[in-house]
C-alpha positions in Angstrom: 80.7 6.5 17.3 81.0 9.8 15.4 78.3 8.5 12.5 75.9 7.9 15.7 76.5 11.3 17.5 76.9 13.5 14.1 73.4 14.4 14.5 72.9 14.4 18.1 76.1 16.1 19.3 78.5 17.0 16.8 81.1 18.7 19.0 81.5 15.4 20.7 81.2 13.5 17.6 84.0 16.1 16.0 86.1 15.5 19.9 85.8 11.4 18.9 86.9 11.6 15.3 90.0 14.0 16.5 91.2 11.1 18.4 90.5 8.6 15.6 92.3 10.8 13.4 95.7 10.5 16.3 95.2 6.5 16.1 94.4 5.5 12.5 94.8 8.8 10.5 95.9 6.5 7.4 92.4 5.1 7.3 90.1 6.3 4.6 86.9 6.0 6.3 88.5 8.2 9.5 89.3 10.6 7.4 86.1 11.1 5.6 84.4 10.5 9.2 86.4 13.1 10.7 85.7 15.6 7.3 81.9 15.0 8.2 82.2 16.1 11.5 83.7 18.8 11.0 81.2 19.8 8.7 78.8 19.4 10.8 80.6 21.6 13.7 81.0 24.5 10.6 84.9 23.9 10.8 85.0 23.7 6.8 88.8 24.4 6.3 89.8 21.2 8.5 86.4 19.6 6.8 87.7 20.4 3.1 91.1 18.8 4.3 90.0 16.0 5.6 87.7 15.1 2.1 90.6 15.9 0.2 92.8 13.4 2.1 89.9 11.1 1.7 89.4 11.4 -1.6 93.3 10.8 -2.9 93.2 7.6 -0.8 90.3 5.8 -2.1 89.8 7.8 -5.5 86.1 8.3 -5.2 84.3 11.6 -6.3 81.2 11.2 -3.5 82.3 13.8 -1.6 82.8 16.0 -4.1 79.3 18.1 -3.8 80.1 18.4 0.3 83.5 19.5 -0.9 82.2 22.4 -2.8 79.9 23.2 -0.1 82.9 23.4 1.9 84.3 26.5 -0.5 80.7 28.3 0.0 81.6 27.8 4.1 84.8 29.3 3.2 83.4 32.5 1.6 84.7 31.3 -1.8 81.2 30.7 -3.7 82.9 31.2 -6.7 85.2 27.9 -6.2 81.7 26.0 -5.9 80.7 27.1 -8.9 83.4 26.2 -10.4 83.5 23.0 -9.3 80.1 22.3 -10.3 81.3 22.6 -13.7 83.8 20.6 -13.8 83.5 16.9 -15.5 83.6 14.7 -12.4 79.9 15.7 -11.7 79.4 14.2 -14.7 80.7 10.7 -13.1 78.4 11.0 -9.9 75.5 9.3 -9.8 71.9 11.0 -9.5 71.7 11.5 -5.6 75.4 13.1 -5.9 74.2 15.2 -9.0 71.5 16.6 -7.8 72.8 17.8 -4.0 75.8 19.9 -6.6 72.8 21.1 -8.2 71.3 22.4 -4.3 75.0 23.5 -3.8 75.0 25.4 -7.3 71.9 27.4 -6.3 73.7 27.9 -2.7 76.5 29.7 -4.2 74.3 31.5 -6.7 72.5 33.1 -3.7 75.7 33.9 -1.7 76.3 35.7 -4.6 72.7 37.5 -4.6 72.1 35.8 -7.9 68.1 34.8 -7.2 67.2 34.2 -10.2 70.2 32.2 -11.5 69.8 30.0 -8.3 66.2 29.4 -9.2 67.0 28.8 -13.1 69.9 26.5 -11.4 67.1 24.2 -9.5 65.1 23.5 -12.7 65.6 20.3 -13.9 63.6 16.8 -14.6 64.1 15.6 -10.9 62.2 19.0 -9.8 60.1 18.4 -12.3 59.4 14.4 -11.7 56.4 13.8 -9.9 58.5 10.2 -8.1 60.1 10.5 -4.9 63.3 10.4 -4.1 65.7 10.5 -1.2 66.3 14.5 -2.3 62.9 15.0 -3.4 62.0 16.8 -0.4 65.3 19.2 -0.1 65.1 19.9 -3.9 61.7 21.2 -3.8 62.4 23.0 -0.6 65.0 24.9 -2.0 63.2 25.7 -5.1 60.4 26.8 -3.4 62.7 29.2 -0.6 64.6 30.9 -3.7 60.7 31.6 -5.4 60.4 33.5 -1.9 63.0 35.0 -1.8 62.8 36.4 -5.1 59.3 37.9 -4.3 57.5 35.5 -5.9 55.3 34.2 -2.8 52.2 32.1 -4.8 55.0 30.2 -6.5 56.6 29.8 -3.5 53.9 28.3 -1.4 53.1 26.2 -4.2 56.8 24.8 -3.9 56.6 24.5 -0.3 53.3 22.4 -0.4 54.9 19.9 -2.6 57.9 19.4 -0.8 55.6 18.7 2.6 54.1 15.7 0.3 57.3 14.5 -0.5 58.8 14.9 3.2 57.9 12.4 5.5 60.5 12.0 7.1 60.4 15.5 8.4 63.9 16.6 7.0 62.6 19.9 6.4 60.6 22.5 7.9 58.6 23.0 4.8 55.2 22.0 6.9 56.1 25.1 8.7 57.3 27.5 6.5 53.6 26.3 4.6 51.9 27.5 7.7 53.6 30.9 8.0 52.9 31.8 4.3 49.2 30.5 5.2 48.7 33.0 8.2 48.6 30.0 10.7 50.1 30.8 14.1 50.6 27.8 16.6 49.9 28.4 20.1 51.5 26.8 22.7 49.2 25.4 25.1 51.8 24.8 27.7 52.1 28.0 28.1 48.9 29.2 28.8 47.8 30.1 32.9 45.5 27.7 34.1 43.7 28.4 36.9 45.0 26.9 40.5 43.3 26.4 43.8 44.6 29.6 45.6 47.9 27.9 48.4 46.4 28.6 52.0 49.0 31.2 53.3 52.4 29.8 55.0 52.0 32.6 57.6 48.7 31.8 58.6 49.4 28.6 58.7 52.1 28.9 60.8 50.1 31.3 63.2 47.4 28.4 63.5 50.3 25.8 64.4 51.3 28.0 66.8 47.5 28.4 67.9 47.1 24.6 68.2 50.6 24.0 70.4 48.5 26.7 72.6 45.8 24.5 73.2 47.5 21.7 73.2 49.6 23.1 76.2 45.9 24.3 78.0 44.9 20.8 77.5 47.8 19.4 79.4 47.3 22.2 82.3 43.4 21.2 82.4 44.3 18.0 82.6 46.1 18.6 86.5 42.9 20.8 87.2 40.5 18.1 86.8 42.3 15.5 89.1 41.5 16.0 92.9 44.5 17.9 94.6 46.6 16.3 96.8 46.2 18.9 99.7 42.6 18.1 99.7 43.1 14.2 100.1 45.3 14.9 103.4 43.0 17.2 105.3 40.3 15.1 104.2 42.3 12.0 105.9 43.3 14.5 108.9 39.6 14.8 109.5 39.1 11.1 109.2 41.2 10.7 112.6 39.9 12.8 114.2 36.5 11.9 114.4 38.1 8.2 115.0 39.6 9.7 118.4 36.8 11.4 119.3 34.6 8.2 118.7 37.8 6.3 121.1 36.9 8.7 123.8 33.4 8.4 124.1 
């Protein structure tokens, strides 16, 4: 459950893995699940915790590059570097040594060290024209230290290459492309169309009102066009009387 919702709701994600934490807190997998998602909720200290538990119980050194990320949540920059140093990234394999390389130029930034982070990113998997599962991020993050030293052709360059490499559309490098390019994106949502004009409520209700009118002098007309009663007894009265007379006679 919290490997499903990680990316689509991490604070319920981080609420599941508290409670898997109450039930089977011995469990190595919980307590690297629970360390994720509290990554992913920026709650490093209980995140760095949580790998550290995880990684005395099954002796693995995976999480070692999220671990050091951790310390640049923390404010400690200098504890990532120092950690990327140290000989077990030596033992990782090439997906875990190159996101302690991304973490590297991280804390080399926090530290306003541009050109150290960009030095930092240069290395054969930048330089490898194959894709990998990093390829993308690698060349992103290359290409955002270039700009953010100043150096905007290199940059866009950078950028452009990690769109080829990003299909998946990890990054926004497609956009960040754009923006360099000039390109603005319009929303055509939001642009006013033009409507048929919405006959007016009030004058709508003044012709309801208009029609119950007439339909009221309809019903009245209707009494005037039937003969009146009045009428049929004199006309009967007169009827009799000429019968009398005729009796006489």
């Amino acid at each position: 459950m919290v490997a499903r919702l990680i990316d689509e709701d991490p604070e319920q994600a981080y609420a599941y893995s508290r409670v898997a934490l109450r039930l089977a807190s011995r469990v190595a997998a919980v307590r690297e699940a629970a360390g994720f998602a509290a990554y992913a909720t920026q709650k490093y200290s209980e995140a760095l915790a949580e790998f550290r538990a995880a990684r005395r119980m099954t002796g693995s050194l995976e999480l070692w590059p999220v671990m050091a990320d951790c310390e640049r949540g923390l404010g400690r920059p200098e504890r990532a570097l120092a950690m990327a140093g140290e000989a077990e990234v030596q033992k990782l394999d090439k997906a875990g040594q190159v996101e302690m390389r991304l973490v590297a130029a991280g804390a080399r930034r926090d530290m306003d060290q541009l050109e150290a982070a960009i030095v930092t990113l240069q290395s054969p998997e930048l330089a490898s024209n194959s894709v990998q599962p990093w390829t993308a991020r690698l060349r992103y993050a290359y290409a955002d230290a270039l700009l953010a030293a100043g150096r905007e052709g290199e940059a866009r360059e950078w950028f452009a290459k990690a769109v080829e490499a990003d299909k998946d559309g990890a990054t926004d490098a497609s956009d960040r492309l754009a923006e360099l390019d000039g390109v603005e994106f319009v929303d055509a949502m939001s642009d006013e169309t033009d409507t048929p004009d919405e006959p007016d409520s009030v004058d709508t209700a003044d012709d309801s009102v208009d029609a119950a009118g007439e339909v009221e002098d309809l019903s009245d007309g209707q009494d005037h066009d039937a003969e009146d009663p009045d009428d049929d007894e004199d006309a009967t009265d007169d009827d009799e009387d000429e019968d009398e007379d005729d009796d006489k006679s």
